[in-house]
C-alpha positions as CSV (number, residue, x, y, z in Angstrom):
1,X,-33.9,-9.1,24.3
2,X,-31.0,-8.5,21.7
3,X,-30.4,-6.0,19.8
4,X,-27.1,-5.1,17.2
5,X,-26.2,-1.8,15.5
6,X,-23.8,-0.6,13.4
7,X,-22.6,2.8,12.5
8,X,-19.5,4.9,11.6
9,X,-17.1,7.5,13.2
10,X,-17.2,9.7,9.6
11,X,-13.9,12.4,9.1
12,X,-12.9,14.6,6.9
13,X,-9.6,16.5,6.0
14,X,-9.5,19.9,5.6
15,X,-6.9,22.8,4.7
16,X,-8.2,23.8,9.0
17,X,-7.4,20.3,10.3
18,X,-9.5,16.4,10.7
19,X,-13.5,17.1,11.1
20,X,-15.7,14.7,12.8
21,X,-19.3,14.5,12.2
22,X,-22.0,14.2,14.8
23,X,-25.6,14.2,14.3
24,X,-28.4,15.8,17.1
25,X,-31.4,13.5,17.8
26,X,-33.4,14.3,20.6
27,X,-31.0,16.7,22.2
28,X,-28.3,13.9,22.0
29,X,-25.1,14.2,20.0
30,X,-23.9,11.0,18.2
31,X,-22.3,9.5,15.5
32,X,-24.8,7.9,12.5
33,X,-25.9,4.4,13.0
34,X,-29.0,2.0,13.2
35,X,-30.4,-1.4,13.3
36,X,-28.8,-4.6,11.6
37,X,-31.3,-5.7,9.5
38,X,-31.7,-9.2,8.7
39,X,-28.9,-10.6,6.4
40,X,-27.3,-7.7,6.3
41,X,-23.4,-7.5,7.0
42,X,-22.0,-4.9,9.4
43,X,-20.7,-3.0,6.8
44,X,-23.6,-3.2,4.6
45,X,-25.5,-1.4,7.6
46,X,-22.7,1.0,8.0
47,X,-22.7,2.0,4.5
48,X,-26.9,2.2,4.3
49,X,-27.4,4.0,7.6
50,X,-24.6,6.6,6.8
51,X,-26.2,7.5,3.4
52,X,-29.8,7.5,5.4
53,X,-28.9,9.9,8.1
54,X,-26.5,12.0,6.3
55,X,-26.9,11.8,2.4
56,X,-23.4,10.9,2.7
57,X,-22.7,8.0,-0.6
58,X,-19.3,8.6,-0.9
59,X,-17.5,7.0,2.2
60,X,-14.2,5.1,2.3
61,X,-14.2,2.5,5.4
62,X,-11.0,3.0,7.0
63,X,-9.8,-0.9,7.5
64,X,-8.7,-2.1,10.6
65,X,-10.6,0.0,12.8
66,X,-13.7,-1.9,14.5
67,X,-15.1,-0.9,18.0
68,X,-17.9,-2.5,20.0
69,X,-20.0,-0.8,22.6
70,X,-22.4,-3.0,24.3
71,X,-25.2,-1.2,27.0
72,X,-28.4,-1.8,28.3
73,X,-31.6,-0.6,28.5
74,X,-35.5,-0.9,28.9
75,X,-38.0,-0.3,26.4
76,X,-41.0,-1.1,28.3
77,X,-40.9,-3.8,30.4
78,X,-38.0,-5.2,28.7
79,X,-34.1,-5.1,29.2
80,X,-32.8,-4.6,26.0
81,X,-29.0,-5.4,25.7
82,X,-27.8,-3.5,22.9
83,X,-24.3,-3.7,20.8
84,X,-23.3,-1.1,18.9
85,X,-20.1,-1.6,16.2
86,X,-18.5,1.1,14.8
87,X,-16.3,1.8,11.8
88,X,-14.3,4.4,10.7
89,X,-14.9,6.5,7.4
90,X,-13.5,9.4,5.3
91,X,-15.1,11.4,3.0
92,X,-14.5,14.5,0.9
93,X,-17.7,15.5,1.1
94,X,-18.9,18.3,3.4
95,X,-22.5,18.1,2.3
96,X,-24.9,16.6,5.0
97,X,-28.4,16.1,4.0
98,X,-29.8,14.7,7.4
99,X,-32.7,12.4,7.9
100,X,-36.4,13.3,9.6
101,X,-34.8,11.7,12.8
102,X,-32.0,14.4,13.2
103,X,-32.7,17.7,14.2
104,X,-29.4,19.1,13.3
105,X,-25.9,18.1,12.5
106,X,-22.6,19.4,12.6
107,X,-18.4,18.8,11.5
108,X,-16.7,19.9,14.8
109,X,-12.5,19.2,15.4
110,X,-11.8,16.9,17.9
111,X,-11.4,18.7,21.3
112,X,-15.1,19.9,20.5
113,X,-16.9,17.0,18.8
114,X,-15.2,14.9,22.5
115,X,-17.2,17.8,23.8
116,X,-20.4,17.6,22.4
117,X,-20.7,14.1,22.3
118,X,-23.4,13.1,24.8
119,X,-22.2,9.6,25.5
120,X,-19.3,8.2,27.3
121,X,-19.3,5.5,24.9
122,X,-19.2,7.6,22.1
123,X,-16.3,9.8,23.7
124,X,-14.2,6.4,23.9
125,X,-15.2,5.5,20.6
126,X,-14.2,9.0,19.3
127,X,-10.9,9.0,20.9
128,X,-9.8,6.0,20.2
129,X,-10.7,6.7,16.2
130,X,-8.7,9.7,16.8
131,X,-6.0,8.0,17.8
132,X,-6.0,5.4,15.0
133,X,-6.3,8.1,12.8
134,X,-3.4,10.5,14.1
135,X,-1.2,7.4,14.6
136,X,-1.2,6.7,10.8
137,X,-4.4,4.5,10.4
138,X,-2.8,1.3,12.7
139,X,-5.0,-0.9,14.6
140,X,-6.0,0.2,18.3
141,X,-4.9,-2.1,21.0
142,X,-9.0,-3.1,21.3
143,X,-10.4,-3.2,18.4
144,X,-9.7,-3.9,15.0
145,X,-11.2,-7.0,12.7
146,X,-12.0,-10.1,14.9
């Protein structure tokens, strides 16, 4: 069985330094995301699930950064192989309204959103944003637009 997700690594800038924003589902700490619907474009995902989860509507998409995390797992009886993109957004806003599938949210720095992040995947993901980011917004050596 297939399944595809898309979802964004959202910042901000403030006067105390780059914010990222995780969300807290189930315990879990990860960045917003969900289900490709049908003939929707990654981006049109990215863009819909962000304002879901977050109440977020005013996001730039950072161009040029595009990761893809692929895992498995069973629902079931089922293997599921699941692949996750993710983009990279800004936003002025600090304003989270979260959705009835989040328990919490929060904007951490880096050093403690690598932390708190309950994924590997989304500590590589978070990283390598980071690095994009602090290196003047230049595509990663994986990654980036097919």
């Amino acid at each position: 069985m297939e399944e595809k997700s898309a979802g964004a690594v959202v910042f901000r800038d403030t006067p105390g330094g780059r914010m990222y924003l995780l969300l807290l589902n189930a315990g879990r700490w990860d960045f917003p995301k969900g289900g490709v619907e049908k003939g929707e474009s990654e981006l049109q995902t990215v863009l819909r699930e962000v304002e879901e989860e977050t109440g977020l509507k005013r996001i730039k998409i950072i161009p040029g950064f595009r990761k893809v995390i692929e895992y498995y797992y069973r629902r079931g009886r089922k293997n599921v192989h699941k692949q996750v993109v993710y983009m990279l957004a800004s936003t002025d806003t600090e304003s989270v309204k979260i959705s009835f599938e989040h328990q919490g949210f929060g904007w951490f720095r880096y050093g403690e959103a690598l932390h708190r992040a309950s994924y590997d995947n989304s500590k590589f993901t978070l990283t390598d944003a980071e690095k994009f980011v602090r290196d003047g917004l230049r595509t990663p050596p994986e990654g980036g637009p097919p």
